[in-house]
N, C-alpha and C positions, 0 to 999 in steps of 0.2 A: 524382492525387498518387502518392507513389511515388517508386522509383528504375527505373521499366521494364523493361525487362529485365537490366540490371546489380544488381552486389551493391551496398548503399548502401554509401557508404565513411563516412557519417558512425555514431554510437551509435546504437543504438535501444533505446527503452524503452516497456516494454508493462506499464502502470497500471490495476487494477483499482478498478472504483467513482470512474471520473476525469472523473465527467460533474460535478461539485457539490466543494466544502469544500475540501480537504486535495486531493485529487486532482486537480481542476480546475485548483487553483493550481500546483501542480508539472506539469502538462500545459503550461498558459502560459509556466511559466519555461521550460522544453527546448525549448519549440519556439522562443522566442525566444534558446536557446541553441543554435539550428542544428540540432536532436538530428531524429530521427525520431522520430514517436511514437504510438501505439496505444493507446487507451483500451477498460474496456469499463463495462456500466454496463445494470442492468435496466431504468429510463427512460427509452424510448428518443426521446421526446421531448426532453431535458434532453441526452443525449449528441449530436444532430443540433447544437446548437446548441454543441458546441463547435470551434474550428475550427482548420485546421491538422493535426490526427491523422487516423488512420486508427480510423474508430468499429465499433465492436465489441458491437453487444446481446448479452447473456448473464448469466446467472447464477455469480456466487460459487463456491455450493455447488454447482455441476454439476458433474462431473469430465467428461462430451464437450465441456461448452459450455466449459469453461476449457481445454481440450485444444486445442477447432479456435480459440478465441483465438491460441494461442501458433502456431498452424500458421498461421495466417492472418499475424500478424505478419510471420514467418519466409520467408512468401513473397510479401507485400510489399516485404518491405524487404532480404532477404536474409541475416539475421543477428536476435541479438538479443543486447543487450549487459547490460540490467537489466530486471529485473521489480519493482515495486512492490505489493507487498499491503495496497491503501490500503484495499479496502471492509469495510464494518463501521457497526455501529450500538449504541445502547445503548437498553436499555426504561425505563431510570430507576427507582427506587423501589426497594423490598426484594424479590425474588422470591418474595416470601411473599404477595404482595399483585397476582405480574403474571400476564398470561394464560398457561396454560405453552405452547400454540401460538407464542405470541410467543417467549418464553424458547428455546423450540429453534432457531428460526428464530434469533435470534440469534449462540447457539454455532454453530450452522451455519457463518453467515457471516463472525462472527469467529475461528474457531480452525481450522474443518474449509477454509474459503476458499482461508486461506494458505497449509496443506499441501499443497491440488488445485494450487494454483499452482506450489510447489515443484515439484512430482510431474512437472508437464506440459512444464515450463521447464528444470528439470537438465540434458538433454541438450545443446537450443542452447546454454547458457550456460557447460556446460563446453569448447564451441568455440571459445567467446569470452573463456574464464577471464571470464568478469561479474561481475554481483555482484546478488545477492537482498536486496530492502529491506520492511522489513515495519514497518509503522505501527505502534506500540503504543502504549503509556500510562502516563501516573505513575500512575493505577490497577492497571496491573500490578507495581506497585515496592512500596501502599500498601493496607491494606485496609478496606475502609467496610460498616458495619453493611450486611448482607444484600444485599448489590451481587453482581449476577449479571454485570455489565458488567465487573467488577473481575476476575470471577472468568476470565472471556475474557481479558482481554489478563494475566493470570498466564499462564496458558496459551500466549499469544503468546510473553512472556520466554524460557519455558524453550521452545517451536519454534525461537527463533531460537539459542539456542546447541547445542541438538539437529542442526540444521542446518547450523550453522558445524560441528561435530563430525565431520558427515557429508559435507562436501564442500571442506574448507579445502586436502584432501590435489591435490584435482582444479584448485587457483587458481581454484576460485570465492571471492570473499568475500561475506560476510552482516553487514546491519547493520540493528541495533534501533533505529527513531527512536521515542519515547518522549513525546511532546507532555502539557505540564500544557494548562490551561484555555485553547483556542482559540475564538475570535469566528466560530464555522461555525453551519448550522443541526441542530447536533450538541443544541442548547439548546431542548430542544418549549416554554418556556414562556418566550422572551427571553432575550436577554443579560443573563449572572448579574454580580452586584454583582461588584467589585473587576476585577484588572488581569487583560487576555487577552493571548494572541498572537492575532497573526492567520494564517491560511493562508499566506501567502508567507513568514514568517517558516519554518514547516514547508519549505515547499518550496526553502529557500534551504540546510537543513540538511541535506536529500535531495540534492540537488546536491552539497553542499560532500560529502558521503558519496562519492556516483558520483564525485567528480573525484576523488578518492586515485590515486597513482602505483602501479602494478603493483607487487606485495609488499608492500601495506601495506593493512590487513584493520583498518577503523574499525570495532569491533562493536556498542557499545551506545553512545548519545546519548540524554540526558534533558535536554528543552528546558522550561524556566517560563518565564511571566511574573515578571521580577523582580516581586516584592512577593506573590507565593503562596506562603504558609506551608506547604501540605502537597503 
């Protein structure tokens, strides 16, 4: 796969945690949007199996392994036009109550991920004037009794306008998708009562983000299920 030795003349976009949920589905729309595309994904059984990208094992929180991602992309495909910081997880429950191994791991993945991503991707992207997308959450808009998840994508909110801050001047754009209650395996104990989205509903949003016209900088999207009161 590939564009061989040529530069791909179509987008490319290099998605983290795009093996499962949210990521997955926005892998499927681009490639069936013609896009190029690159995933990466610590299960690397789950990541083989998706198809059409270019697959990428690594960790989140590594700064070489998200490094040689974007290098890896870069010299696949020749370019790189959007990065996605989709991976991320939540421990559930009060952090008063979870393992705190668990809990680091967490912040790790959701707050320290997206910066490595930043860090590693700047360069390509201000070649491309692209645009940086970072998954976040109506948990980061709202706050729930002792929610350490909550407390991550707070954290996410304000990276992404720290980030637009930092590189709006260069035509990169940055945008916050913001997802309430999605139908993924986000849910360790089943599908929670009342109304979801689903993953492609996400990945149509990420899209509709990436397609904006050069000089026009969509920052923040906050998607519910209609019928989600909070």
């Amino acid at each position: 796969m590939g564009c061989a030795l040529t530069v791909c003349p179509v987008k490319t976009t290099l998605i983290t945690g795009g093996s499962s949920g949210i990521g997955l589905a926005l892998a499927r729309r681009l490639v069936a949007d013609g896009q190029a595309v690159a995933v990466t994904g610590r299960d690397e059984t789950r990541l083989a199996q998706v198809p059409g990208v270019l697959r990428l094992p690594g960790d989140a929180t590594d700064h070489d392994s998200v490094r040689d991602a974007v290098e890896a992309t870069v010299k696949e495909y020749g370019r790189l036009d959007h990065v996605v910081a989709n991976a991320g997880f939540s421990t559930h429950g009060p952090f008063t109550e979870t393992d705190p191994d668990r809990l680091r791991d967490m912040v790790l993945t959701n707050v320290l991920g997206p910066a490595l991503l930043v860090k590693a991707a700047l360069p390509a992207l201000r070649e491309t004037r692209g645009r940086i997308v970072l998954i976040g959450s109506v948990a980061g808009f709202r706050h729930a009794p002792g929610n350490m998840y909550s407390v991550t994508k707070w954290a996410v909110t304000a990276l992404a306008e720290n980030t637009r801050l930092l590189v709006t001047g260069d035509g990169v754009g940055v945008t916050l998708i913001a997802p309430g209650r999605v139908d993924t395996a986000f849910w360790p104990d089943g599908r929670p009562d009342g109304p979801l989205l689903t993953a492609e509903n996400i990945a149509d949003a990420v899209a509709w983000a990436m397609a904006q016209p050069e000089g026009v900088d969509v920052n923040t999207v906050v998607v519910r299920p209609t019928g989600q009161p909070a």
